[in-house]
C-alpha positions in Angstrom: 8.4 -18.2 2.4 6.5 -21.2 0.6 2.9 -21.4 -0.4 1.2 -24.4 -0.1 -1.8 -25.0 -2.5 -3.3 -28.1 -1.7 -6.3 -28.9 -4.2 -2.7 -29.2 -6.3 -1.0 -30.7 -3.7 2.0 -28.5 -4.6 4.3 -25.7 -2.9 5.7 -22.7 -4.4 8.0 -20.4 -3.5 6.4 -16.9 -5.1 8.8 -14.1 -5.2 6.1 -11.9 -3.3 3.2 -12.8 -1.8 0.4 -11.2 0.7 -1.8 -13.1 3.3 -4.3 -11.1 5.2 -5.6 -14.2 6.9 -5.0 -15.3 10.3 -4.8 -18.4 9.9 -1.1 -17.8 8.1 0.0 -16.1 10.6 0.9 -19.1 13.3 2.4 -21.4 10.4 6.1 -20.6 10.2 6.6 -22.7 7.3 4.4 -21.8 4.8 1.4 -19.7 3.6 -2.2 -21.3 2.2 -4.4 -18.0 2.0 -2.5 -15.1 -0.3 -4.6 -12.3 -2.1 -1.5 -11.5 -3.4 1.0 -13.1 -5.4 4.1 -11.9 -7.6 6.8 -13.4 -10.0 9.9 -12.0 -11.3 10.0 -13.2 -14.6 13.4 -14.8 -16.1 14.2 -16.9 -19.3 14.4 -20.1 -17.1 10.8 -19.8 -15.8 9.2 -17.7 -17.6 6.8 -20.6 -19.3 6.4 -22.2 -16.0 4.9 -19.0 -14.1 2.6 -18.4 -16.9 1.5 -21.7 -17.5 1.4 -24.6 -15.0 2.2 -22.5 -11.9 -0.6 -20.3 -12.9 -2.9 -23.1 -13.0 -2.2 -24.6 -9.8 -2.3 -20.5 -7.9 -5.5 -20.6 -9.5 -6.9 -23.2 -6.8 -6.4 -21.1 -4.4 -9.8 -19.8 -3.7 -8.6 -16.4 -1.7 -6.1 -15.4 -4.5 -7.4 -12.3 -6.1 -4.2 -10.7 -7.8 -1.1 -12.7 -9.9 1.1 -10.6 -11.5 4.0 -11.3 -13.5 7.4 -8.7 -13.6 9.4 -8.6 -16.9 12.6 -8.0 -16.0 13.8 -6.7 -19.5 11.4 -4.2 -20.4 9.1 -2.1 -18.0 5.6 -4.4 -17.9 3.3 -5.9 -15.3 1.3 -8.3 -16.4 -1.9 -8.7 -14.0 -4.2 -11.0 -13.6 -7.3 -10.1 -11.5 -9.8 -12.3 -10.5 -13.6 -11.6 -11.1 -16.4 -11.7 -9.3 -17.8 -14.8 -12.0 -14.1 -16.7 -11.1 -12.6 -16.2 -14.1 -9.4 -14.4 -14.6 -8.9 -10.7 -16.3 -5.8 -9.6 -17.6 -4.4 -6.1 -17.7 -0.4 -5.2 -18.9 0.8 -2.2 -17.5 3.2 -1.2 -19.6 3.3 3.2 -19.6 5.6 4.8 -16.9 3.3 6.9 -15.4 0.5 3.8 -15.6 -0.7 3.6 -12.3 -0.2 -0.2 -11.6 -2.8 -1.7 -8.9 -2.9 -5.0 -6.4 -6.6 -5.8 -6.1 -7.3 -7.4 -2.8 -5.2 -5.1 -0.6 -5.5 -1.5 -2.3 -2.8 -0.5 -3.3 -1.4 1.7 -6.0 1.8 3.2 -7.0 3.1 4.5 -10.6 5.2 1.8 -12.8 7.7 3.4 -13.1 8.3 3.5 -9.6 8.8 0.0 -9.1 10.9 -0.2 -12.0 13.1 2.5 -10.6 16.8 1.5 -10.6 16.3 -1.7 -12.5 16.0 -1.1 -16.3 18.4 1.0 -18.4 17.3 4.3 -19.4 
C-alpha cells in the first residue's frame, strides 16, 4: 500500500505503515493519515529513507512514529515526534531493549522482531 503525502506532492510505498483514521479506510489505493511508518533499511536506500523521504513523511501532520530497521545488525532507529513538532531520536540497539511505536502503544522486546533474521 502507497502513502500519499501531499504538501510534498509525493507517494511512497513504506515497508509498514499504520492509519487509525477513517478517512483511509474507504481509499483502496493509498493511505494520507499514518501514525506509523517503518523502513527496512538496505544499501540501495539507505540514504534515501533517512534523508529526503524523511523530510517529505515529515509533512504529514498525523505521523507520530518513523523508524528505520537495519538489516545487518540488530537496531531500530526511531524517530518520535514531540509535542513542540520537532523530531526525537532514540536507537534501540540491546536485545532485551524494549522497542516502542508511539501513537498506537505498542511494545515488544528487540530481539523479538529480530528473531530469525540476524545470525547468532
Amino acid at each position: 500500500m502507497k502513502v500519499r503525502v501531499e504538501k510534498a506532492d509525493a507517494y511512497f510505498y513504506p515497508d509498514v505503515m499504520v492509519t487509525c483514521n477513517p478517512k483511509d479506510q474507504a481509499n483502496t489505493l493509498y493511505k494520507q493519515h499514518p501514525v506509523f511508518i517503518a523502513e527496512v533499511l538496505s544499501p540501495s536506500t539507505e540514504a534515501f529513507d533517512r534523508g529526503n523521504k524523511f523530510n517529505a513523511y515529515r509533512q504529514l501532520d498525523c505521523l507520530k512514529t518513523y523508524w528505520l530497521i537495519d538489516t545487518q545488525a540488530m537496531r531500530i532507529d526511531s524517530f518520535t515526534r514531540t509535542q513542540n513538532d520537532d523530531w526525537l531520536l532514540h536507537s534501540y540497539t540491546k536485545a532485551d531493549e524494549i522497542v516502542e511505536i508511539k501513537g498506537i502503544e505498542v511494545q515488544c522486546l528487540l530481539k523479538e522482531l529480530y528473531e530469525g533474521t540476524l545470525p547468532n
